[in-house]
C-alpha positions as CSV (number, residue, x, y, z in Angstrom):
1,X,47.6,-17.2,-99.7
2,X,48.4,-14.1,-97.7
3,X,51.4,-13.1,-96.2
4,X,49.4,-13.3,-92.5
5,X,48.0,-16.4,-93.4
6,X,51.3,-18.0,-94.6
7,X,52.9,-16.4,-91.2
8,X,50.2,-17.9,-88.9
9,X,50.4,-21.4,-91.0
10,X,54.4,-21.6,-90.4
11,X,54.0,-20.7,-86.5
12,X,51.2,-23.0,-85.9
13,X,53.7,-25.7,-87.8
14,X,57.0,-24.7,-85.8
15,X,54.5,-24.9,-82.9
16,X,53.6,-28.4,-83.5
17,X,56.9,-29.3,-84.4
18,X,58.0,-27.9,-81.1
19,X,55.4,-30.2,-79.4
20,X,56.4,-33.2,-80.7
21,X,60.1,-33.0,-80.0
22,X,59.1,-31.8,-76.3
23,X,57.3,-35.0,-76.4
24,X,60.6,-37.2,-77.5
25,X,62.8,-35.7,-75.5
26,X,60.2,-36.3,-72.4
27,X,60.2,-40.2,-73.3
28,X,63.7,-40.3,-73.0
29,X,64.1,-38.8,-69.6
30,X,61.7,-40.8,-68.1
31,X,64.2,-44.0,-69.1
32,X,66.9,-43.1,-67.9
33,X,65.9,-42.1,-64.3
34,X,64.7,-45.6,-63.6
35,X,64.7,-46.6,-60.5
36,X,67.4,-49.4,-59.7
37,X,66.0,-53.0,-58.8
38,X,66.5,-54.8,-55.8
39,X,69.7,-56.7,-56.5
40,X,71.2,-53.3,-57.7
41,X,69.7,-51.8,-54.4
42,X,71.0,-54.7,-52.0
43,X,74.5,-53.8,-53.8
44,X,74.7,-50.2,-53.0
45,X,73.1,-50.8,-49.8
46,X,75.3,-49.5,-46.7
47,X,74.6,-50.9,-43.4
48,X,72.2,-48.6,-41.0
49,X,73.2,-48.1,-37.5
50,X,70.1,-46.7,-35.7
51,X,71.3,-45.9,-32.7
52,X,74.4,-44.0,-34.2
53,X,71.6,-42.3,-36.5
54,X,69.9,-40.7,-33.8
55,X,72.5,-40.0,-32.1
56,X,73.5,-37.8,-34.7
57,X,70.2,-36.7,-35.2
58,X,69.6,-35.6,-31.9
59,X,73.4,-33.8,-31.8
60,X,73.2,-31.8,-35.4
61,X,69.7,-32.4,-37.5
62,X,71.5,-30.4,-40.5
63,X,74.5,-33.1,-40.7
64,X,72.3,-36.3,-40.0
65,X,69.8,-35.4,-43.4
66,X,73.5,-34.8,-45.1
67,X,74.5,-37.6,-43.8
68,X,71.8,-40.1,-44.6
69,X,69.1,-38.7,-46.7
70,X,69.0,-40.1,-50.0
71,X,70.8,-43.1,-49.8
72,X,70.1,-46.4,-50.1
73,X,70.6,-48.6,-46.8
74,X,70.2,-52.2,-44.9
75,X,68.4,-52.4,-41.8
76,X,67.8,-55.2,-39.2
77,X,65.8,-54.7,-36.8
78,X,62.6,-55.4,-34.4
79,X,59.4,-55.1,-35.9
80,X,56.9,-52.8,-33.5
81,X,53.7,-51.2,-35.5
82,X,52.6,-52.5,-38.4
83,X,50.2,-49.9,-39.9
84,X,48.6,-50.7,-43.6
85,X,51.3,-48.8,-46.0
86,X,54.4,-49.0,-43.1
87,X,56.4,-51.1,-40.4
88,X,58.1,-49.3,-37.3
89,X,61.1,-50.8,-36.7
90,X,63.9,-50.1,-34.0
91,X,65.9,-51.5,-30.9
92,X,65.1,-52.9,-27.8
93,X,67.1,-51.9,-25.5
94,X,66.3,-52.5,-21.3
95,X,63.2,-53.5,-22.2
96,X,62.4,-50.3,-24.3
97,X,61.5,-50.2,-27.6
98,X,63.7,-47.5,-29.6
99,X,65.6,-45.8,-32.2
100,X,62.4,-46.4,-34.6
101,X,62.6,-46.0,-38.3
102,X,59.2,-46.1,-40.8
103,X,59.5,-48.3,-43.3
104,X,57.1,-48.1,-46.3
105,X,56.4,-51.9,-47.5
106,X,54.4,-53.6,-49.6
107,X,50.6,-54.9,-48.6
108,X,51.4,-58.2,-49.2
109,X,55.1,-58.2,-47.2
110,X,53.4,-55.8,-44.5
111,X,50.5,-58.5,-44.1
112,X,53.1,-60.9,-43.6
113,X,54.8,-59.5,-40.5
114,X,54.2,-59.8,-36.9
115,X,55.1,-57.7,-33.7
116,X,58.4,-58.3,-32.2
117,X,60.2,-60.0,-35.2
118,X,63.1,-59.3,-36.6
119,X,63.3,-58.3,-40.1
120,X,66.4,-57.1,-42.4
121,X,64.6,-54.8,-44.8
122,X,66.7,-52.5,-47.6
123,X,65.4,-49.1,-49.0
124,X,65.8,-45.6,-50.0
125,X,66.2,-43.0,-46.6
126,X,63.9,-39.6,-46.9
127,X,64.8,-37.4,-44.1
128,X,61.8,-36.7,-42.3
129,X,62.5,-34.3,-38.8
130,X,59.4,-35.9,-37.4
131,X,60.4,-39.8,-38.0
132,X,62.3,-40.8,-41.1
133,X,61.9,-43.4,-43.7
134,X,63.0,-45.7,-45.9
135,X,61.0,-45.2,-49.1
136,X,61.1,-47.9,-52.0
137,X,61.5,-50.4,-49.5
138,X,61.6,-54.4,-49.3
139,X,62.2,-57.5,-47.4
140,X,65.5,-59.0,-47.4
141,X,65.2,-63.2,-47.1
């Protein structure tokens, strides 16, 4: 062999090499940012106040997406729209339907709702300035 053939045959073997430990080490990421289960989620759930979220929405947008996006929260609340990937949920209050929060659900759990029920439902919040969610969502029996 010559030397340039014996150079490109060890780089195209570091390269492979290279390849297959990206590979590993991608497997293992992917384990460990699992996303927690239900029971783990109902745990670390804190109770959501939707009045005192849009209160706070309303008053400083910057400190409510602090305040709330990205954690994992408890909701009850009335059911209004049910659309075929989300619920809108909220208050009635004087006869007015308000404070409304999406709620991404399942098909079969959405299919199983009807207007003007209440529901507790636990999920993920993703700040959204035009209507925020909870993401990862589920009913709570």
């Amino acid at each position: 062999m010559t030397n340039l053939t014996r150079r490109s045959f060890l780089l195209g073997s570091l390269g492979v090499a290279s390849m297959f430990g990206l590979t590993a080490c991608g497997g293992n990421a992917t384990t460990e940012s699992q996303e927690p289960s239900q029971e783990e989620m109902l745990e670390q759930a804190e109770e959501l106040d939707l009045e005192a979220f849009h209160e706070m929405d309303s008053e400083n947008e910057a400190k409510a997406k602090q305040e709330y996006d990205g954690k994992i929260f408890r909701c009850t609340a009335i059911v209004g729209d049910i659309n075929p990937t989300y619920v809108r949920v909220g208050q009635v209050i004087l006869g007015q339907f308000c404070n409304t929060l999406c709620v991404e659900l399942s098909e079969d759990e959405l299919a199983s709702l009807s207007k003007e029920q209440e529901i507790t439902v636990c999920g993920r919040f993703q700040y959204v300035q035009v209507e925020s969610r909870l993401v990862d969502a589920f009913l709570v029996e």
